[in-house]
C-alpha positions as CSV (number, residue, x, y, z in Angstrom):
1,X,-23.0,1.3,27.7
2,X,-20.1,3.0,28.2
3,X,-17.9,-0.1,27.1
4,X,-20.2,0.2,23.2
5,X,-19.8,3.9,23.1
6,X,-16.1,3.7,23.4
7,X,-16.0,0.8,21.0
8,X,-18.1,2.5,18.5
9,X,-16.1,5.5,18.8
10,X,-13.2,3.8,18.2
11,X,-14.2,1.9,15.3
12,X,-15.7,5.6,13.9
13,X,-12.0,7.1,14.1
14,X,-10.7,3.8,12.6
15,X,-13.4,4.6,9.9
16,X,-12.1,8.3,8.9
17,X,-8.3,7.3,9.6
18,X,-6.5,7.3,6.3
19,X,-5.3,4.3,4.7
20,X,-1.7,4.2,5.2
21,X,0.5,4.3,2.2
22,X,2.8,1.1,1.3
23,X,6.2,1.0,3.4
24,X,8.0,4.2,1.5
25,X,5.5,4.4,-0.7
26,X,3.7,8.1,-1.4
27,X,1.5,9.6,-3.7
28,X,-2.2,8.7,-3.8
29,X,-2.1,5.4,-6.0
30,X,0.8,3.6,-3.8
31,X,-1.0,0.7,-3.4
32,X,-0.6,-0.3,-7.3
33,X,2.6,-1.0,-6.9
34,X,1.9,-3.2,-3.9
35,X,3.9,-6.8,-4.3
36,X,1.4,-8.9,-6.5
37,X,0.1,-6.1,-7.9
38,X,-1.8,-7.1,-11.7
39,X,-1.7,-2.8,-12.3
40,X,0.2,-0.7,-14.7
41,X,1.7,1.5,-12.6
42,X,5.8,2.8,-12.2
43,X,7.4,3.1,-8.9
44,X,9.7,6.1,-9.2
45,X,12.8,6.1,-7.4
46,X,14.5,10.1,-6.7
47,X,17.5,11.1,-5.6
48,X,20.1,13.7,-5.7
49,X,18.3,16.0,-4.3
50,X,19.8,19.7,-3.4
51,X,17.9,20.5,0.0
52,X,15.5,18.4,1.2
53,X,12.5,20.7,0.9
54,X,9.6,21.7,-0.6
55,X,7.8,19.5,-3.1
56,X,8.1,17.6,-6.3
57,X,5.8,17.0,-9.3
58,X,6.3,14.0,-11.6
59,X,3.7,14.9,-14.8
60,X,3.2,11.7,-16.8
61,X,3.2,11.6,-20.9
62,X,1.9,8.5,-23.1
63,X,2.1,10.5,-26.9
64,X,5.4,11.7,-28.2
65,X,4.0,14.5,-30.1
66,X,2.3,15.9,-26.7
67,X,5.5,15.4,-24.9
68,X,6.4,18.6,-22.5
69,X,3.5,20.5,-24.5
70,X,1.7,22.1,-22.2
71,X,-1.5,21.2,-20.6
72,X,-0.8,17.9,-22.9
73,X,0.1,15.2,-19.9
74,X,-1.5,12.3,-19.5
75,X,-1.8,12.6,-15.4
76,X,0.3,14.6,-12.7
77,X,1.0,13.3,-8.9
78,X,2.9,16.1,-6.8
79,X,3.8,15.0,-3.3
80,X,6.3,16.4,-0.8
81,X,10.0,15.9,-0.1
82,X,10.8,13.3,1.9
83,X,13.6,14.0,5.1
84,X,15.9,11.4,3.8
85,X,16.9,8.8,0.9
86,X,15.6,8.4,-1.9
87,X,11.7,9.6,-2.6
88,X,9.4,6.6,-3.4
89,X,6.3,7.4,-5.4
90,X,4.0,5.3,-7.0
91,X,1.9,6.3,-10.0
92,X,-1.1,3.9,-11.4
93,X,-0.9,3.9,-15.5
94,X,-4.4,3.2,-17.5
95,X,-2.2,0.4,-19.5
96,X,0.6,-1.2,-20.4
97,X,3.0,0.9,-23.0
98,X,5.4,3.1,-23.4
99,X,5.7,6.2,-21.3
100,X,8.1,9.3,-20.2
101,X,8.2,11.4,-17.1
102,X,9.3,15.1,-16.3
103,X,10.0,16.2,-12.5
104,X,10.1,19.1,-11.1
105,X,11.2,19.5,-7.4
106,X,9.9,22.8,-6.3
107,X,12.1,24.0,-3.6
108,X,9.8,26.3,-2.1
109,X,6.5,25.1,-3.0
110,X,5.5,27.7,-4.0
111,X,4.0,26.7,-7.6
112,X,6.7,28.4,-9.5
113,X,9.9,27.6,-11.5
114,X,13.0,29.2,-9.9
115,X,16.4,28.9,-11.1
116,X,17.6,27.3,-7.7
117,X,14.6,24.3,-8.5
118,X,16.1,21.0,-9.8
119,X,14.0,19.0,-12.0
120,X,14.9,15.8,-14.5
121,X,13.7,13.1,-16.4
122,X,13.0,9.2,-16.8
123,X,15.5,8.1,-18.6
124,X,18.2,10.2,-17.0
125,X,19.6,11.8,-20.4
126,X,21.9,14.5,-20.2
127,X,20.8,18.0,-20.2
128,X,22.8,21.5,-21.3
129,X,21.5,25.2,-20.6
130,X,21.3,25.2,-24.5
131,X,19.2,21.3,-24.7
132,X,16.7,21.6,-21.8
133,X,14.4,19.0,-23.0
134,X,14.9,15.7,-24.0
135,X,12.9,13.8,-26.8
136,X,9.9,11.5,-26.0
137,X,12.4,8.4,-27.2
138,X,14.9,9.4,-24.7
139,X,12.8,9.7,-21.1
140,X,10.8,6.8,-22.8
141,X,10.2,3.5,-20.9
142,X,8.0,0.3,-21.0
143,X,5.5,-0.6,-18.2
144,X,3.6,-4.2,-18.7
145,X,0.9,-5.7,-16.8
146,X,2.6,-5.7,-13.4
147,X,4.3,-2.5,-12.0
148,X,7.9,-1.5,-13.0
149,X,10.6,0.7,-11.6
150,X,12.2,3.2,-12.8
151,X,15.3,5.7,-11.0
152,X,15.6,9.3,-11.9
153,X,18.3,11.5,-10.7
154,X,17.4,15.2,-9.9
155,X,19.7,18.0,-12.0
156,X,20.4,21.4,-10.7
157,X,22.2,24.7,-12.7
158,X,25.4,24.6,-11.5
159,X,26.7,28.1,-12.9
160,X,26.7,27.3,-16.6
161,X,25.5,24.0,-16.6
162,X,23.1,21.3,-15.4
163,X,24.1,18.5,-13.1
164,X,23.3,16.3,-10.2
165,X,24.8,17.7,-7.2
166,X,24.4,14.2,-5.1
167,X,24.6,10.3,-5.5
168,X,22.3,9.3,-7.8
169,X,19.4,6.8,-6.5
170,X,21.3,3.1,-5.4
């Protein structure tokens, strides 16, 4: 009896265990970009981070008029900062098409945007204190039927301008 109870408990906490994210992997939906993978779905590559803390949110637009308009993404996946190279996410997309991404690494996690928070976009085009957000066509990129990547470098202010202020993603 003994030997089923401790079997049965074992299988219960194998039950409720969560499902362990791909090698590097992290967000909710890293298992579409699993190797074989017949998803739409973009596995983000970040670096150049600041401080390695607090979190980052990657919010996810398919129309260029809604681009950056709030309350207008098409899905959001926060997770939190990694201890060490680049951050790995994987995000699931309903189709193939064109798409753009904005990030926001939230150095305190605390909800808010601080002047000390980094952020960037896909595409990696160059930002000013005067041009903070880039057009749809220039963060834009193409996923197909099978999961693509895609690097992003994080930019900081840096007195009276914006810049990375590490290696960007290898």
């Amino acid at each position: 009896m003994t030997l089923k109870l401790s079997t049965l408990l074992l299988t219960g906490v194998a039950l409720v265990m969560p499902v362990r994210p791909l090698a590097g992997a992290l967000g909710p939906e890293a298992a579409a970009c699993r190797s074989g993978s017949r998803t739409s779905a973009v596995r983000v590559l970040l670096g150049g981070f600041k401080k390695r803390a607090g979190e980052v949110q990657f919010r996810v637009y398919d129309d260029p008029r809604r681009f950056l308009a709030k309350g207008q993404r098409l899905k959001r996946v926060t997770v939190p900062v990694t201890a060490s190279g680049p951050l790995e996410v994987c995000i699931a997309l309903p189709k193939a098409g064109r798409y753009a991404i904005a990030v926001h690494h939230d150095l305190e996690a605390d909800g808010g945007k601080d002047w000390n928070d980094g952020g960037a976009y896909s595409g990696n085009p160059r930002l000013s204190l005067l041009r903070l957000k880039p057009s749809f066509d220039q963060a834009a990129f193409v996923v197909g039927s099978q999961p693509a990547t895609i690097r992003i470098t994080l930019l900081y202010r840096r007195g009276l301008s914006i810049g990375p202020v590490a290696h960007p993603v290898e």
